[in-house]
N, C-alpha and C positions, 0 to 999 in steps of 0.2 A: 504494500500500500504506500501512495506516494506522501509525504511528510507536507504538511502544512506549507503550502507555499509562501504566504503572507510573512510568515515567522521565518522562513529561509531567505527570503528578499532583506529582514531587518537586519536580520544577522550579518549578510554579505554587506548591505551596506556600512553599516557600521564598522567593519574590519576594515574596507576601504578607507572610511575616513580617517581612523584612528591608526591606519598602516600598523595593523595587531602580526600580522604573517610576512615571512620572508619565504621563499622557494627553498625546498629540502624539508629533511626529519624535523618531524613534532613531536613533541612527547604530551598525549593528551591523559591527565591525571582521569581518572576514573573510578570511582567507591562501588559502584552498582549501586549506588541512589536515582532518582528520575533526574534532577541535573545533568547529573554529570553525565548517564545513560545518553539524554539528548543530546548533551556537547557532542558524544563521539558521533551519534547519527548525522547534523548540522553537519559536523566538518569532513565526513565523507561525500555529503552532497558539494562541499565547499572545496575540498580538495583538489580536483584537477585544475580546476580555473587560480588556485592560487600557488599550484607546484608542490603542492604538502604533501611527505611521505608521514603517514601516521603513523605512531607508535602508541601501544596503551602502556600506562603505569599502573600499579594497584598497589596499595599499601595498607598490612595487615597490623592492626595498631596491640594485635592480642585485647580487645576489651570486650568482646564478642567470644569465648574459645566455640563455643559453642555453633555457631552461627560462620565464624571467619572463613571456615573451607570452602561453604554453602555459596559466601559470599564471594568468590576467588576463584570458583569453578563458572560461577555467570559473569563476571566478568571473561573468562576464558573464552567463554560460547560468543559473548557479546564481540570479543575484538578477534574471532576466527570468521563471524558473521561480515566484519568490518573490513578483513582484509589485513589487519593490521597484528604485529608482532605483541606479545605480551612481555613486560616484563615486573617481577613480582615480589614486591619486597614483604620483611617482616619485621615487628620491633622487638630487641633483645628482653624484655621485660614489659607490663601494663605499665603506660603512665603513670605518672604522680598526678600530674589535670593535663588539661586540654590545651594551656601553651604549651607543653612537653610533648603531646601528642602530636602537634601541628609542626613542630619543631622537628620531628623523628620523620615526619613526613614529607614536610619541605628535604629534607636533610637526604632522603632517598632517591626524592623525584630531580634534583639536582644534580647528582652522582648519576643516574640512569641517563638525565640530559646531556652531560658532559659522555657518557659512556658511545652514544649512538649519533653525537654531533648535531645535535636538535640546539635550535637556534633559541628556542625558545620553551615553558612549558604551557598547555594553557586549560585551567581551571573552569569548575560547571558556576562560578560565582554572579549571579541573577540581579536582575532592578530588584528584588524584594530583600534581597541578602544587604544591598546596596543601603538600600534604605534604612533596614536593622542597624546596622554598623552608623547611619548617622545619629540615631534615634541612643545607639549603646555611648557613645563619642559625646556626644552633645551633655550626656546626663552626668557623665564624668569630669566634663569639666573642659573639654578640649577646646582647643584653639581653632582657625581658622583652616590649619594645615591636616588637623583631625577631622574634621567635618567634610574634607576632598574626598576622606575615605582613602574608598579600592579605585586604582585608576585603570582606564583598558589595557594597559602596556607598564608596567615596572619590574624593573629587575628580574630582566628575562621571566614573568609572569604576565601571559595573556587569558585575558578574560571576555571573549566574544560575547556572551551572553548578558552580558552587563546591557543590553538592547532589551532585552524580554524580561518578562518576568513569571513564575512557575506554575501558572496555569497554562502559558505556551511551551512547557517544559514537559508540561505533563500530557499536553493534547501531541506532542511527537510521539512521545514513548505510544499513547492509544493507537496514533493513527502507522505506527508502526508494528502492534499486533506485538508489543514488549511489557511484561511488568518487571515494574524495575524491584529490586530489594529496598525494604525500608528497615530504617536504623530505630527501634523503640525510640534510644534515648533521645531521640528528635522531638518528643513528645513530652518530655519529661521538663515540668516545671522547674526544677531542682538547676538550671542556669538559667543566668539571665538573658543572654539570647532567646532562647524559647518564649520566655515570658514575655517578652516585645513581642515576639511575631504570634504567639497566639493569644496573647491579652492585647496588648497596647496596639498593634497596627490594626488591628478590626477596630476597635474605637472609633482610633482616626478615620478610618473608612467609613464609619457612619456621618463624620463630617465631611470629606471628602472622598466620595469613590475612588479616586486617582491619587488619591495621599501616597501612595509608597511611590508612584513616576514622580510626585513634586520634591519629593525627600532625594531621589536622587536627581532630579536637575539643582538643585539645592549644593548636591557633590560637587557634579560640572562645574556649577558657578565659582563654590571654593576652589575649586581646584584652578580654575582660569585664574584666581584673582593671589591664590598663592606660586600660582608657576610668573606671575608677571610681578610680584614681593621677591621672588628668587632672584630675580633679572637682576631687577635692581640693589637687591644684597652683593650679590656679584660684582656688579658693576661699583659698588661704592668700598668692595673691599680691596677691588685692584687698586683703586685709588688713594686706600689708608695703608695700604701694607710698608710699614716700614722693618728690614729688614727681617728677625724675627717675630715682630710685634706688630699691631695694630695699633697707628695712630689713631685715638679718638677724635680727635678734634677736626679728622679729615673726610667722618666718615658719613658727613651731613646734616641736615638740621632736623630732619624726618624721624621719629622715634620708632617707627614701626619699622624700617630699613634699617637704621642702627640696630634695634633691636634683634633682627633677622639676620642681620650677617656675623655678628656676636655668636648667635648660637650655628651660626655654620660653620665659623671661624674652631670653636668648640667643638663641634661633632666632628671633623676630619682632624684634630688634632688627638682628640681620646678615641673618637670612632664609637660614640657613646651620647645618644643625644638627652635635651636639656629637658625636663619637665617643666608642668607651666610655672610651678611656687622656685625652680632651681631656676629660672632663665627669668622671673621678675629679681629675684635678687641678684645675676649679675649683671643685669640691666641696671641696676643704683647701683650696685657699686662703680661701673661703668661712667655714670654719671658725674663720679667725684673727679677732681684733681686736685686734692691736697698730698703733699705726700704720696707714701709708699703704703700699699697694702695685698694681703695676698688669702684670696676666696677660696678655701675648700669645698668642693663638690665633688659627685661621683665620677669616678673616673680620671679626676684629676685635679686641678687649681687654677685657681685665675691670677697674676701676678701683676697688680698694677701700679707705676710707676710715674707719678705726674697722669700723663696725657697719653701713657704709651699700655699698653694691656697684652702682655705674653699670657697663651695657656702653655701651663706644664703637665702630660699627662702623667698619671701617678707613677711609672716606672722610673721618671724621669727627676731629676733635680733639680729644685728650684734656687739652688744655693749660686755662690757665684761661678762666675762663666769661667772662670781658671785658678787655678792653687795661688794665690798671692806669689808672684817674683821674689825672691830674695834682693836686698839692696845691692846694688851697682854702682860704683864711683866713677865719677864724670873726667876724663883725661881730654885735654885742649885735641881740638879738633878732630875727635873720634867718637861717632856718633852711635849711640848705645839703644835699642830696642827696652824697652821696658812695658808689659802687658801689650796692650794695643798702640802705644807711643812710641814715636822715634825723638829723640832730644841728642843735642851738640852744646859741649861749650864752646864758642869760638869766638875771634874778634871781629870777622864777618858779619854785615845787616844782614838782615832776612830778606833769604831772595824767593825765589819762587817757590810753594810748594812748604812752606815753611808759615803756619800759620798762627802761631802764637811769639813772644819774644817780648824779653825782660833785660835789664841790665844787670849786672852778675853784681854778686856782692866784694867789696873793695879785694880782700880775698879769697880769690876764685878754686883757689886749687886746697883740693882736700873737699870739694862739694862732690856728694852722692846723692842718690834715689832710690826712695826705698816708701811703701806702703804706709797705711796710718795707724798708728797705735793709740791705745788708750791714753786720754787726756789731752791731747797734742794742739799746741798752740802756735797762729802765726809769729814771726818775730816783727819788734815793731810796738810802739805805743800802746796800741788796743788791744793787743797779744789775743787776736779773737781765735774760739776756737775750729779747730778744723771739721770737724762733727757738723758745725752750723753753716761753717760754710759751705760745705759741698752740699747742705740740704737742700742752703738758699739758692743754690745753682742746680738746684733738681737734677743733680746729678743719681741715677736709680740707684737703689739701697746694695743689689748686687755688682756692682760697677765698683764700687768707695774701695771695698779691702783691694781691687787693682790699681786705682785710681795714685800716677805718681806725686809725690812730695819733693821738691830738690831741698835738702839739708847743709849747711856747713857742714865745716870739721867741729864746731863747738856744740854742734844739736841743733840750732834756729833753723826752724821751717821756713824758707827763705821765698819758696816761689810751689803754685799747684797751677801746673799745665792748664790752660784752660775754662780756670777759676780765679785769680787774684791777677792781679798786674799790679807794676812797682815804676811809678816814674824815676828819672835820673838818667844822666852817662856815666860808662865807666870803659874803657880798654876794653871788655870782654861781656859778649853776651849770652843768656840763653837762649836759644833755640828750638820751639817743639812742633810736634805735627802730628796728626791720627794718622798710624797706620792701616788701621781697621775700624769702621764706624758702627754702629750698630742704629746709628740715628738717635741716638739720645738726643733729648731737649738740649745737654748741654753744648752739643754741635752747631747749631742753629742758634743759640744765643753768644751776645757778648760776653768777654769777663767781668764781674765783679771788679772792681777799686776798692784794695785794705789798704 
């Protein structure tokens, strides 16, 4: 008997539009529910016209012992009827719940995909399923990016049937002389899935007939309006990224964009994305630029410095960027590396390439570089401390312990690269320059005058 033409027409159109298929192996997931049953029939109708070598998957979650063979054997018949190769997994143990399960299953039909060169897998996932999931999303709390739902195409997951909904699911399987297997716990009030779809969307359908098509054009619309929030997250973090950090203060005026590229900036750094209560607080702290501060969250930390916001994921360290240098003694005209700085004494002006420059103290020789220690104060009338100074030069809190000091021979902190400057002439100057920036504020600003 020929399969509902109306419902093959949506189906094909929608694949077109949504470009769900490439030419070559498919791996179509298959439970022997009326779904997915339909999926395989549809995409045997759909098959030559879009180059698709079917494949079925089946995947035996053990939560059934009873029922799993029953169920594994019609699938058998179902994809020998199809033309299409079987392949048939099982789980080492029953779930603990149902994201365990879904996880064992993805987790198979992925490995069968990569096994057989299927470009893609694609799911029996329906308008009514669509609509559950905004109805489940929405009560919990989600966002804008939770309410797109299921999309027809992610991560190598196709979902053609996202066009219909499963009284077109289920007039295939009749009009194709198939009863499908049914899962009790489909029935069973005891999750909250079910209880949406057999309490809460009848409701709504007394309000509205078409409530579950409006719930998912509802998706669509999220989804149009968070794929066009990505854009411009993207676009606003090419234009903050400084070195390893995010410039804040470059990343717009728009909070919904800042706030979006922050948590993308975070998810491909942990690989671990933001909840809504973990991604409003590092949205404020975000916000701040006093100071240094650094956000604990899952997966990782936020490390913010002034204007500038590194994440560190948790294997990683947030300490500083290198072991403190040991001090170095400055010899007339031989230019010494220290942390990220190159510095000379010499009696040459600053010529090119040379971007800081002081005059040396009366005598020069017996001056080294060396990191800051506790207490340490410039030399000089105000003897201000070194601590305050590099804060007020936002210089980042992991920067300071590399951050160099030129010292005499008697201890006076005579000169900080980058940070202090000292009017006068004398015979002999110093010399510094970044060799490596990271783009700290303190690059971009002037020195301080002690």
């Amino acid at each position: 008997m020929a399969l509902p033409r109306r419902t093959i027409q949506t189906v094909r159109a929608f694949a077109r539009e949504k470009a769900l298929f490439r030419p070559g192996p498919l791996l179509v997931a298959v439970s022997g529910g009326t779904d997915s049953t339909a999926l395989l029939l549809i995409l045997r109708e759909l098959a030559a016209e879009h180059g698709l070598v079917l494949h079925v998957g089946h995947f035996d979650h053990r939560t059934r012992p009873r029922a799993s063979a029953a169920d594994a054997a019609y699938v058998a018949e179902l994809a020998a009827r199809c033309g299409a190769p079987l392949r048939i997994g099982r789980a080492d143990a029953k779930p603990a719940s149902e994201d365990a399960a879904r996880t064992a299953r993805y987790a198979f039909l992925r490995r069968a995909a990569g096994e057989i060169g299927a470009s893609s897998i694609a799911t029996g996932h329906t308008r009514d399923d669509q609509a559950e999931t905004v109805l489940l999303r929405a009560a919990r709390g989600s966002g804008l990016a939770g309410i797109a739902a299921m999309r027809p195409l992610r991560d190598g997951i196709a979902r053609p049937l996202l066009a219909i909904g499963r009284e077109e699911t289920a007039a295939v399987c009749l009009s194709a002389g198939i009863a499908p297997r049914e899962d009790p716990s489909n029935r069973s009030l005891r999750f909250a899935r079910n209880r949406v779809r057999h309490r809460v969307l009848p409701e709504l359908a007394r309000v509205n007939p078409r409530a579950a098509e409006a719930l998912a054009r509802l998706a669509s619309s999220a989804a149009e309006a968070t794929d066009g929030l990505r854009a411009s997250a993207e676009a606003a973090i090419g234009v903050a990224r400084d070195g390893d950090a995010i410039d804040l203060d470059r990343l717009g005026p728009d909070p919904t964009v800042r706030g979006e590229a922050i948590a993308l900036v975070w998810q491909r750094a942990t690989g671990r994305p933001l909840s809504a209560r973990t991604r409003a607080a590092l949205a404020t702290e975000a916000a701040r630029r006093d100071g240094t501060a650094s956000l604990d969250l899952p997966g990782g930390s936020a490390v913010r410095e002034y204007a500038r916001l590194r994440i560190v994921p948790r294997a990683a360290s947030a300490g500083p960027l290198t072991k403190p240098p040991d001090a170095v003694r400055l010899s007339p005209d031989e230019p010494i590396t220290f942390a990220e700085w190159t510095l000379v004494l010499t009696r040459d002006e600053a010529g090119e390439g040379w971007s800081h420059s002081v005059a040396a103290p009366p005598a020069p020789y017996g001056l080294h570089v060396r990191t800051r220690q506790p207490g340490d104060r410039m030399a000089g009338r105000t003897r201000a401390k070194v601590q305050d100074l590099l804060t007020d030069a936002k210089i980042p809190a992991r920067r300071r312990d590399s951050q160099p000091l030129v010292v005499t021979a008697s201890g006076e902190i005579w000169w900080i690269p980058g940070v202090t400057t000292r009017a006068g002439k004398g015979e002999w100057r110093l010399l510094a320059r970044k060799t490596h920036t990271g783009g700290d504020a303190s690059d971009r600003g002037g020195p301080l005058t002690r």
